[in-house]
N, C-alpha and C positions, 0 to 999 in steps of 0.2 A: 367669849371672843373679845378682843381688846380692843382700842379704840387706833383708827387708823391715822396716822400721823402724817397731818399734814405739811406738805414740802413745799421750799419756797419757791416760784418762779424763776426759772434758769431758761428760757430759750428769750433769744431779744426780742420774737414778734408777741412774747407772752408781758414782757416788761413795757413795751408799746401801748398795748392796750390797755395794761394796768393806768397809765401815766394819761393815755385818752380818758378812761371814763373818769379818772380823777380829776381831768380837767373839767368834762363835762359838766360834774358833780360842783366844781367849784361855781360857772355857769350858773346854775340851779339856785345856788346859795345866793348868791352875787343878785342876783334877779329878787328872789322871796324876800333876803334880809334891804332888802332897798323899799321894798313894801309893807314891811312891816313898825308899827311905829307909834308913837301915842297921837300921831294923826293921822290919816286916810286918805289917802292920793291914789289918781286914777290911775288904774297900773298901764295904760293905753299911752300918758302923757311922761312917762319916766324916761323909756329912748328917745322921744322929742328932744327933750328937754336936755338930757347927754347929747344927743348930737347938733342941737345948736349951739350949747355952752363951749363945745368943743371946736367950731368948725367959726367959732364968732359972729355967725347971722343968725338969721329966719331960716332956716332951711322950713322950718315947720310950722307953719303960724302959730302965733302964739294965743293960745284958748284958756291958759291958767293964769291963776293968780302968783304976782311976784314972790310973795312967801311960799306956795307951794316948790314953787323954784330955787327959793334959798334954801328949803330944807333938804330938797333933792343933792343938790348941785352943792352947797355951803355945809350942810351938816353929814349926811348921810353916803353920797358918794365917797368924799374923802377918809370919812370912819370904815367904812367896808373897806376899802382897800390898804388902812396901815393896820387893820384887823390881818389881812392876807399876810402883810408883810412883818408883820410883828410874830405872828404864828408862824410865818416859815422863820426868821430870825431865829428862835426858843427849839425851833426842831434842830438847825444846825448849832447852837450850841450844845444842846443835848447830844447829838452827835459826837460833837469833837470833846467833850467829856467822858465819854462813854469811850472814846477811841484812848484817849490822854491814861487814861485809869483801867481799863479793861473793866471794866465793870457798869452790866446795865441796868443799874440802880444810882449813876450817875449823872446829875443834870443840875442847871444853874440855880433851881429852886432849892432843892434836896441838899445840896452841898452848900447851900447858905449865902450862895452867892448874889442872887436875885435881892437877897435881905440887906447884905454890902452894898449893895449898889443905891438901895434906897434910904439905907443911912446914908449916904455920900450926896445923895440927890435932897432931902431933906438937912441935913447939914446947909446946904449951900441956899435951900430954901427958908432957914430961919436966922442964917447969919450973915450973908450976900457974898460968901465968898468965893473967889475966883473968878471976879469982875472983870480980869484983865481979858476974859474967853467971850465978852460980849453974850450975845443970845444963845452961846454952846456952854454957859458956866455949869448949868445941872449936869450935861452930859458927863463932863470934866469929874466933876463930883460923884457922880453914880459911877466912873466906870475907874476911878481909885478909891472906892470901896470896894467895886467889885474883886479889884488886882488883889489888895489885902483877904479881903474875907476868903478868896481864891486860895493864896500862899499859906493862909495860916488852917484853912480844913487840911490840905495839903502835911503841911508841917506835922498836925498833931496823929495822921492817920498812918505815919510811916514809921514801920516797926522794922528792926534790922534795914533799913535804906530799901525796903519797899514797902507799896502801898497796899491795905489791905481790903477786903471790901468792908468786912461789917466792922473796920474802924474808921474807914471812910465815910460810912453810912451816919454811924454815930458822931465823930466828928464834924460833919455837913448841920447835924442837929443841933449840938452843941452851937455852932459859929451861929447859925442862922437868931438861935434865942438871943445869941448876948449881940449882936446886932439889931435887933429889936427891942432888946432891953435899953440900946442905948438911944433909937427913935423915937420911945416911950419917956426917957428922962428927957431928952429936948423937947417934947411935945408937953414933957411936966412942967417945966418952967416955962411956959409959954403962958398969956393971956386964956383960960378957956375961951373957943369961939371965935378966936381970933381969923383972920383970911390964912395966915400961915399955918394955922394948926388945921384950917380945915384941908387946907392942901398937901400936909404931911399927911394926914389920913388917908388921901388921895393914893398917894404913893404906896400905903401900906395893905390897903385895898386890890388894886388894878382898876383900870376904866380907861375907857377909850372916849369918855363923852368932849375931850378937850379936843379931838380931832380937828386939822384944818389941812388943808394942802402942802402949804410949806411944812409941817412935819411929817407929813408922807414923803414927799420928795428927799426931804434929809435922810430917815429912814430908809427908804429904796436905796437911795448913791452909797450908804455902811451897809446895807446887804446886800446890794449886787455887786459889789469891791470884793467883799468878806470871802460868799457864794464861789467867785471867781478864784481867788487864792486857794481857797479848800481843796476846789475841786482839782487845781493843779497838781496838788502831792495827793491827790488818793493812795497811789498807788503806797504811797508812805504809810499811811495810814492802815492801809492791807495790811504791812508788816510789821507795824507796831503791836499790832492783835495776837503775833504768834509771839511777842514779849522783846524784851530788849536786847538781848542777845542775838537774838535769829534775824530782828531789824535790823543790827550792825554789820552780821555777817551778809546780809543782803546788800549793801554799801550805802544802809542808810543814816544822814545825819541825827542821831536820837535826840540828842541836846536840843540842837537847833529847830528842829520839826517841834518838839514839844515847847520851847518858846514861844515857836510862832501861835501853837495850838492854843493858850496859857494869855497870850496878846489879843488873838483874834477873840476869843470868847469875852475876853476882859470888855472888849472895844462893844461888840454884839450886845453885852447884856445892859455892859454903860447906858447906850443909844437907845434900846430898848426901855430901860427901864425909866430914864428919862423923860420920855413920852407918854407912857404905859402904866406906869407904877406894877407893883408886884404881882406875878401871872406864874402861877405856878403849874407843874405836873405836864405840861405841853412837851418839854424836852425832855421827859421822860416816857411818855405814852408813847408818841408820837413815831420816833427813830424804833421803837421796841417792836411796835407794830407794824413797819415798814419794813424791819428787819426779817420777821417773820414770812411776809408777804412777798420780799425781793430778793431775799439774802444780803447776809452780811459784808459783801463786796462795795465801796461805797463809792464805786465810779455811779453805781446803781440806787445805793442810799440814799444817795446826798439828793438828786432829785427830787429823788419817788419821796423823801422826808419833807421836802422845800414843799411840795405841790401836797398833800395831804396836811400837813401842818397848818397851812395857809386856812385850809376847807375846814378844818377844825376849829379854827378861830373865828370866824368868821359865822362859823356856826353857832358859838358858845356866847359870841357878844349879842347874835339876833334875837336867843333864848333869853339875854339879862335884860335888855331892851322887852321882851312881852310879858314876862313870868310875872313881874308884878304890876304892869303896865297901870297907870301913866308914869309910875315912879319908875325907877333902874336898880336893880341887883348887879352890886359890885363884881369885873368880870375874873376876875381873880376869885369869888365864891362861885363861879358857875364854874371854871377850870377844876376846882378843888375837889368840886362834888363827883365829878368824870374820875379826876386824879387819882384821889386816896386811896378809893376802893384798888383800883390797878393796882398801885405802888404794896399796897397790903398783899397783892395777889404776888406778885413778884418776890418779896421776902420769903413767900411764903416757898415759895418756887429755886428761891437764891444758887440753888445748892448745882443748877440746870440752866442760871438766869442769861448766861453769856455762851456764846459759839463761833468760837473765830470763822468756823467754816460756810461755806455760801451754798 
């Protein structure tokens, strides 16, 4: 007897509740990874302590020590939540990858782009370029490498003027080493040891430990902009899945949608990666798994990706924070170790890996 195949959620009181307990879930996260940590805070004094930092007074007399408060409030609050928003970020470019190319072996990591971006952010970190951007010069940088590394997997993966998957696949491979190859000669001719080379590593790693407020806030205003435009042309994006043809005869802009799509992710990974450094396998788990779970219709995706995305990272930075505790494992090696196995599972699958249909 065979095995029974499970379908994805089609009635809206079923995608409701999906998007509850995913909230819930994040909840749960949000709470354990606050308390977890190479020091030990009373889990009784954490909502105090949110809700006077928040509210500007005592609401709650104050019974702790000022560092426990800067750790809550200064380090660990603000890291959970651009963990959230970093992870939904990589969902919806995975997403809009996956949408751009028809193929869900797609995403900013895989396709080398994530690697652009942190050549671009590392470039500007070891040569000060693009001073004229003030405190947004990395961004600037990380997200014109991502635009190149983007065009040229792009370029090399189209065979008769379309794209294919496993040249796309390979391609994405290709870009991603000789972009590393070339953060690796900048980091050659650097000082060993030096602050910049420790923070090109930074980059080529992932970590979240530089978190502060004002980069969550920056973070948030590029994905709830991004988030908002996406979700505008879903319906664009439905039709792109049945191919370019059947887009156009539906009256939709191909050109133009796939710019925007091509811009938007540029912008996302740039942002991203600038804060972040390298985090892979998120924008491809993430939307694949959603897909399954929601259907491929991405009035429905794009959430249900944003809100698990989020929970996934969030997860994965609380694991690099205990796994070796007091030290930290790089959160781009906890992603990786989730990732590979999937991505291996999916080639292996390729041939079944994409379903326009919901």
């Amino acid at each position: 007897m065979g095995k029974r195949k499970v379908l994805p959620i089609k009635s809206r009181s079923g995608f409701i509740t999906f998007c509850a307990l995913t909230l819930a879930l994040i909840v749960c996260a949000l709470i354990v990874s606050a308390l977890v940590g190479s020091v030990n805070i009373n889990p009784g004094w954490i909502g105090k302590i949110i809700v006077n930092k928040t509210f500007g007074k005592e609401v709650f007399p104050k019974i702790w020590k000022n560092t426990d408060e800067s750790i809550i409030w200064t380090i660990r609050i603000p890291r959970i939540i651009l963990a959230f928003l970093v992870g939904s970020g990589l969902s919806l470019c995975g997403i809009l990858m996956q949408a751009l190319t028809k193929n869900s072996l797609a995403d900013p990591y895989v396709l080398g782009i994530s690697s652009g971006a942190s050549a671009g952010a590392v470039f500007v970190i070891m040569y000060g370029a693009f001073s004229f951007a003030g405190s947004y010069h990395i961004m600037v940088g990380a997200t014109i490498g991502s635009i190149l590394a983007m065009i040229l997997a792009m370029k090399v993966s189209m065979v008769n003027n379309r794209i294919t998957s496993t040249q796309l696949v390979l391609a994405g491979i290709a870009v991603s080493a000789l972009f590393t190859a070339c953060v690796n000669v900048m980091i050659y001719y650097k000082e060993t040891g030096s602050d910049k080379v420790k923070t090109a590593l930074y980059w080529m790693m992932g970590s979240l430990s530089g978190a502060t407020w004002d980069k969550m806030f920056y973070i948030a205003s590029v994905c709830v902009v991004c988030a908002i435009v996406v979700i505008a042309f879903h319906r664009s994006l439905d039709a792109l899945l049945l191919g370019d043809e059947a887009a156009i005869t539906l009256g939709v802009d191909v050109r133009k949608i796939k710019i925007c799509i091509i811009v938007l992710s540029a912008i996302l990974t740039g942002a991203i990666v600038s804060v972040s450094g390298v985090i892979g396998f998120v924008g491809l788990v993430i939307p694949h798994i959603t897909r399954s779970i929601v259907g491929a219709k991405h009035k429905r995706l794009i959430p249900a990706s944003i809100l698990l995305g989020g929970f996934f990272l969030i997860v994965c930075d609380a694991v690099s924070r205990v796994v070796v505790s007091p030290s930290e494992l790089p959160l781009g090696v906890v992603t990786s170790l989730f990732g590979a196995p999937f991505f291996l599972f999916l080639i292996r699958k390729s041939e079944n890996s994409f379903n326009g249909r919901s």
